[in-house]
C-alpha positions in Angstrom: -11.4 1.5 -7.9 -7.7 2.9 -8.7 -7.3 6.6 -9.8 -6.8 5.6 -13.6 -10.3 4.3 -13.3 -11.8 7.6 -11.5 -10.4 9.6 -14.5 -11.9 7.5 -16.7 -15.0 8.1 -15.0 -15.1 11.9 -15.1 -13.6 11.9 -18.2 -16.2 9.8 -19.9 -18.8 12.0 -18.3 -20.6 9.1 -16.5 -20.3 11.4 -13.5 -21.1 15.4 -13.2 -19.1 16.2 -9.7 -19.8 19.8 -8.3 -16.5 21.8 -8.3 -17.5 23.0 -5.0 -17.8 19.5 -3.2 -14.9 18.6 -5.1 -12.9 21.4 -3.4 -13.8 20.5 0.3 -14.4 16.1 -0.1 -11.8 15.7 2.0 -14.1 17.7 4.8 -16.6 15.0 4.2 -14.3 12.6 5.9 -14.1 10.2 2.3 -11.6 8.4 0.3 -11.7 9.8 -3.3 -13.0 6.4 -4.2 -15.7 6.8 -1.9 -16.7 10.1 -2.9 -16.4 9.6 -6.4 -18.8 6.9 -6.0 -21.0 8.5 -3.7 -21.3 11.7 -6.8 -22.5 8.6 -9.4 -25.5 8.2 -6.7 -25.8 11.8 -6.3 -26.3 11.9 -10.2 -28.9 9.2 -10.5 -31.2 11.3 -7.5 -32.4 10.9 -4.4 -34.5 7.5 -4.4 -32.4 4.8 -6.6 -33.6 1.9 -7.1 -30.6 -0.4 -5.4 -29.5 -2.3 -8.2 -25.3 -3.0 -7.5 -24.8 -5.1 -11.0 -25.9 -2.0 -13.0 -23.9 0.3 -10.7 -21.0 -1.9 -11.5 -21.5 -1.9 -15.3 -22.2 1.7 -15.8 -18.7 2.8 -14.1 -17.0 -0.4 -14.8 -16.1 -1.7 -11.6 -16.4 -5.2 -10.0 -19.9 -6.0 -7.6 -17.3 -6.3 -4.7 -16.3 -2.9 -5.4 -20.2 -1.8 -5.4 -21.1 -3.6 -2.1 -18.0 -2.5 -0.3 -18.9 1.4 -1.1 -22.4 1.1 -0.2 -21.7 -0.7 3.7 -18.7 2.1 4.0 -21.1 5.3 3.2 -23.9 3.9 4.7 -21.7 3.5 8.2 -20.7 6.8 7.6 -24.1 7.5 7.5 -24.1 8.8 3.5 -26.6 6.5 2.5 -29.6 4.4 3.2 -31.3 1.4 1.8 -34.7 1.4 2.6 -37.5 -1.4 1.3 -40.5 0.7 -0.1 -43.8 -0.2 -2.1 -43.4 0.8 -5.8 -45.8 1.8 -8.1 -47.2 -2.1 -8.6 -47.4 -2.4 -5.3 -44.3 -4.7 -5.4 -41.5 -4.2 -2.5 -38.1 -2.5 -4.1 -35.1 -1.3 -2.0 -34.4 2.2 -2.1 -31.4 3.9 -2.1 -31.5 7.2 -0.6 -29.5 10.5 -0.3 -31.1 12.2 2.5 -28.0 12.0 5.0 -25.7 13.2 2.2 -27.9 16.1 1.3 -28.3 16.9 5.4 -24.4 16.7 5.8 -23.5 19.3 2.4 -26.1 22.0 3.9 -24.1 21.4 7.2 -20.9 22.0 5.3 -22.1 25.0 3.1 -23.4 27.2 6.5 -20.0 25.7 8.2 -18.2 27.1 5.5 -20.0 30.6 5.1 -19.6 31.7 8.6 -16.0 30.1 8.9 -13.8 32.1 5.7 -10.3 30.8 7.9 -10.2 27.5 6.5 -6.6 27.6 8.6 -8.8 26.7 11.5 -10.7 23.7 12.3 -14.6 24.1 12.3 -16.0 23.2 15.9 -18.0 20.2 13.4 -14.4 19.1 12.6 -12.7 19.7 16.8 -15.8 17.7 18.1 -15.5 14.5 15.5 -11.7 14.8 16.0 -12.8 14.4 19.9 -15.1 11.8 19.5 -12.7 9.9 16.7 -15.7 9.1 14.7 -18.1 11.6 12.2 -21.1 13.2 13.2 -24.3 11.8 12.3 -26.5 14.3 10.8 -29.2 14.8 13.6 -25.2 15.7 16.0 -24.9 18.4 13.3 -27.9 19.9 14.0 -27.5 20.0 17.7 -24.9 21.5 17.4 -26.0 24.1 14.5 -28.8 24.6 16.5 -26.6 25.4 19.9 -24.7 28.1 17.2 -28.3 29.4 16.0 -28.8 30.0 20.1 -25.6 32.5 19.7 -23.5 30.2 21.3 -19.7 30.6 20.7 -17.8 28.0 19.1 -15.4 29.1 22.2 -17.6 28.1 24.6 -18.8 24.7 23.0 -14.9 23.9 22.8 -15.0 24.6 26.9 -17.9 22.3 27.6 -16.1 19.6 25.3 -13.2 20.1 27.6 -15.3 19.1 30.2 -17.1 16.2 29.4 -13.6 15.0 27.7 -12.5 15.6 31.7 -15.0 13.4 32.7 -14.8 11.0 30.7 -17.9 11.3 28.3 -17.9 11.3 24.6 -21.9 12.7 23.6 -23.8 15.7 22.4 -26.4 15.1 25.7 -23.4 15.7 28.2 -21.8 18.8 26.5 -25.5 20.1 26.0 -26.4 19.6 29.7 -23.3 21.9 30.3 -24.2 24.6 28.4 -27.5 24.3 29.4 -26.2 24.8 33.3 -23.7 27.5 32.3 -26.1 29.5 30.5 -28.3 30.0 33.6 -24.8 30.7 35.2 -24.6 33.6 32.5 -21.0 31.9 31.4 -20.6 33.2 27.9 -17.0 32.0 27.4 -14.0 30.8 28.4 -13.2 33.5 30.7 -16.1 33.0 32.6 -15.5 29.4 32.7 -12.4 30.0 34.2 -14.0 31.9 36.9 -16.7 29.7 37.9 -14.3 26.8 38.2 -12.0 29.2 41.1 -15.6 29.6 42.9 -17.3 26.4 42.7 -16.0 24.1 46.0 -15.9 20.4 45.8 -16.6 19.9 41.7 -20.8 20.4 43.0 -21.7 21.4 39.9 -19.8 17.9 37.9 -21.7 15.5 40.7 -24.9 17.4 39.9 -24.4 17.0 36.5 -23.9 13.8 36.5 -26.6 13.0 38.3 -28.8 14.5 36.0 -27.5 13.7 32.5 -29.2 10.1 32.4 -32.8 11.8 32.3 -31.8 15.3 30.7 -33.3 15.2 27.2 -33.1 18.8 25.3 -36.1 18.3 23.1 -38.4 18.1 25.8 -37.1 20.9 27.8 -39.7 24.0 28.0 -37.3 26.4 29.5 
């Protein structure tokens, strides 16, 4: 899909894009091909009947082209296509938006509590980290470790540390918190601290002897 087509698109009116998603689409880590795409779903709803040749002949571009944007957005975990029953009891696959809608309320309560858009969001630090995007269950960890008042500061620390150690998940970084907060270590500063105190890097061998059976949705503390 070149840009000549794209303007055709929009211009035609096949495709209504929110100004607001069209301000921040590059946030959304998507070619403009991709996204404009991904708005031509959005428009059609949330369950779509997965039909690529009549995706391809209402915004004029080849089946290739159609297949090609639905395995990209569905690795970037955008989409999915799900078999279902219909209404004759026949089996239909079902394209659906749910990811897409999960990763805009993500962006919108990102982008109310962050008005510098000079400086990365801690969403946008950790993916840059990982050198991958979040999937949306990641984004809610990690809203809910903001919810739990704590500091973007102090989420960059513990990425620090697991980066240190070589780990790249959510489960390491929240079994770091989760030890510094019964530390009382609110930020960088006392991360600092507890790092001049602590002999013999205890608390890393603890930690990593712990991580492989630490899950934080079953933890009652």
């Amino acid at each position: 899909m070149n840009n000549t087509n794209i303007m055709n698109i929009i211009k035609d009116g096949n495709i209504v894009v929110p100004i607001y998603l069209l301000k921040h689409y590059k946030n959304l880590k998507l070619e403009l091909p991709e996204f404009i795409f991904l708005m031509y779903l959005y428009n059609k709803g949330n369950n779509i009947i997965f039909d690529p040749s009549l995706f391809a002949k209402e915004i004029n571009i080849s089946l290739e082209e159609v297949m090609n944007f639905i395995s990209t957005l569905g690795g970037k975990n955008y989409i999915k296509v799900e078999v279902e029953k219909n209404e004759t009891g026949l089996m239909e696959e079902i394209i659906k938006l749910d990811d897409f809608y999960s990763r805009i309320s993500m962006l919108i309560l990102d982008d109310a509590n962050n008005h510098d858009t000079t400086t990365s969001t801690i969403f946008e630090v950790i993916e840059k980290e990982f050198g991958r995007t979040l999937s949306p269950i990641e984004y809610e960890i990690i809203k809910a470790w903001l919810d739990n008042n704590i500091s973007e500061e102090l989420i960059k620390e513990a990425l620090k540390e697991a980066t240190f150690n070589g780990v790249s998940n959510l489960r390491y970084i929240d079994k770091i918190l989760y030890e510094w907060g019964k530390k009382g270590i609110k930020n960088k500063e006392d991360v600092l601290k507890n790092k001049k105190h602590r002999s013999n890097s205890d608390d890393h061998k603890k930690i990593d002897l712990e991580i492989m059976d630490w899950d934080w949705f079953d933890d009652e503390e």
